[in-house]
Every structure is written in C-alpha cells, then in structure tokens.
C-alpha positions as CSV (number, residue, x, y, z in Angstrom):
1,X,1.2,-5.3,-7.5
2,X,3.0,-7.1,-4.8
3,X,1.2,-9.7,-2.3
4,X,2.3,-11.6,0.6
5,X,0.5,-14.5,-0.3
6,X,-2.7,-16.5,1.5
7,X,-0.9,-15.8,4.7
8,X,-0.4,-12.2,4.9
9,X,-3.8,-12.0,2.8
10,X,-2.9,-8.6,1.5
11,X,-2.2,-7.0,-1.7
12,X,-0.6,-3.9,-2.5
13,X,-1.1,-1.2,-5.5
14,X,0.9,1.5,-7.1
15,X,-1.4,3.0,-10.1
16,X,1.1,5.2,-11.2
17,X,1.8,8.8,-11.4
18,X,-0.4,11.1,-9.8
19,X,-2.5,8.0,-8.3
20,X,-2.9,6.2,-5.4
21,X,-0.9,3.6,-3.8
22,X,-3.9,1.0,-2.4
23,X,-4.0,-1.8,0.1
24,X,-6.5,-4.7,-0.5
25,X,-8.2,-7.8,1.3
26,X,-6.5,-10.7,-1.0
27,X,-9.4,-13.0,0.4
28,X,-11.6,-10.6,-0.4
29,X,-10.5,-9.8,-4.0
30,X,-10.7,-13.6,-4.9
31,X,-13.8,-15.0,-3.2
32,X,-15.9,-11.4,-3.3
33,X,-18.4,-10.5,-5.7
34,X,-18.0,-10.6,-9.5
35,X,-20.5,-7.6,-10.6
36,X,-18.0,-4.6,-11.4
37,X,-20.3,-2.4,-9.2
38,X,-18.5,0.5,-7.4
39,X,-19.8,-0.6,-4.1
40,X,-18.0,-4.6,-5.0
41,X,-14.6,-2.7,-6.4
42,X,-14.3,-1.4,-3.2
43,X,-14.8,-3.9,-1.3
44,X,-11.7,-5.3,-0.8
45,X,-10.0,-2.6,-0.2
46,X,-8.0,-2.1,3.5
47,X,-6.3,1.1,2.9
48,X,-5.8,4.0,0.5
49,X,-3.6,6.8,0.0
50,X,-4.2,9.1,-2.4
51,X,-1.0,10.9,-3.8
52,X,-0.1,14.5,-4.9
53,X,-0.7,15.5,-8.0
54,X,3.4,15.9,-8.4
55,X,3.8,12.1,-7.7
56,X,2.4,9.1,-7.7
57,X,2.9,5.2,-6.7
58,X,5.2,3.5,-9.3
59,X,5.9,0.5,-7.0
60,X,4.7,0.0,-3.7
61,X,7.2,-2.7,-1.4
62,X,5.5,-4.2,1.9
63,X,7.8,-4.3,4.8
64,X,5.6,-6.6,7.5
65,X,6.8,-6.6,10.8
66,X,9.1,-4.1,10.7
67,X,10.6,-3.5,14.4
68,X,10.8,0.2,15.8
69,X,13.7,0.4,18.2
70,X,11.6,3.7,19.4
71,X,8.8,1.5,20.4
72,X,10.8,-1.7,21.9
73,X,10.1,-1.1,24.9
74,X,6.4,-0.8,24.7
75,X,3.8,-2.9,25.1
76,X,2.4,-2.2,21.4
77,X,3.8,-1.0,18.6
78,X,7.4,-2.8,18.6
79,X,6.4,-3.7,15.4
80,X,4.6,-1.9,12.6
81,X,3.8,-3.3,9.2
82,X,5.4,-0.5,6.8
83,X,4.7,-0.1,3.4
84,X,7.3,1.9,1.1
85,X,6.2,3.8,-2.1
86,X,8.7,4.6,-5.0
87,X,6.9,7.1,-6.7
88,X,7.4,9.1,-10.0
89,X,7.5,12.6,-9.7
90,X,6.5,14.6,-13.0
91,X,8.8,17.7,-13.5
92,X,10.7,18.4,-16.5
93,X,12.7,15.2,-15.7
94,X,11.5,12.6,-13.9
95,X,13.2,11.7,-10.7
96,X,12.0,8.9,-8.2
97,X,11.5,9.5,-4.5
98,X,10.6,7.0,-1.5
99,X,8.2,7.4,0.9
100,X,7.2,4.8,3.8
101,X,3.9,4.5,5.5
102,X,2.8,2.3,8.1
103,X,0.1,0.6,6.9
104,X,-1.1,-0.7,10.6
C-alpha cells in the first residue's frame, strides 16, 4: 500500500496476482465505520480495477499531477493524476509488466 498522506487523502492497493489494484478515501478508511460489513468495507473505496486473470497488482505507484504535454494547451486536463501498476504475470516464469492508469 502506498498513500500520499492527509493531504492527498488517498491510498492505493495492489492485492496481488490475479487481483485488483484499488484506490481508497484515506479519510474515509480512518474515521468510517468499524463493523466489517460489506456495505462499510466498501465504503472508502474511490476506484477499482479489477485485473486479468494472467496478472495482477504487485505494487501500485501514484504519480499525482502528472502533466500531459498532449493536453497543455487545454483548458482541463494538463494534468492527470496517474497511477502505475507493476503487476505479476503467472506463466511458467514469472515476468513483471507496467501498466499506467489515470486514476482522475
């Protein structure tokens, strides 16, 4: 799990091979509710991406703010908060792969 502090008040998740790479409300997780209902576990939760079953999140690295030269130009979208997944992919030998995602 990474997080970018009380500032950025977000957390990120990598669960692993053939998992999900998950984005969470830091506030949120600390000061929600404390019943482990599946309604409450969810709470939190910003964003989700749900991986193939060939890979999964191994470590997930936030890259806030990122600037686009595409976009800088534009009126929105200079910037893009991007998250970037180093995943596990499960073959006869394991070999890690990146992907990015905006997460905005």
């Amino acid at each position: 799990m990474i997080s970018l502090g009380p500032q950025g008040n977000r957390i990120y998740f990598g669960y692993g091979t053939n998992r999900i790479m998950q984005i969470v409300d830091r506030d949120k997780l600390i000061h929600g509710p404390n019943e482990p209902t599946a309604e409450n576990l969810l709470y939190p939760e910003v964003g989700r991406l749900v991986m193939t079953p060939f890979n999964g999140a191994h470590t997930t690295f936030p890259m806030p703010k990122m600037p686009i030269a595409e976009f800088a130009k534009d009126a929105v979208g200079a910037e893009r908060d991007i998250v970037m997944i180093v995943d596990e992919q499960v073959t006869g030998a394991r070999s890690r792969g990146r992907w990015l995602g905006s997460s905005t």
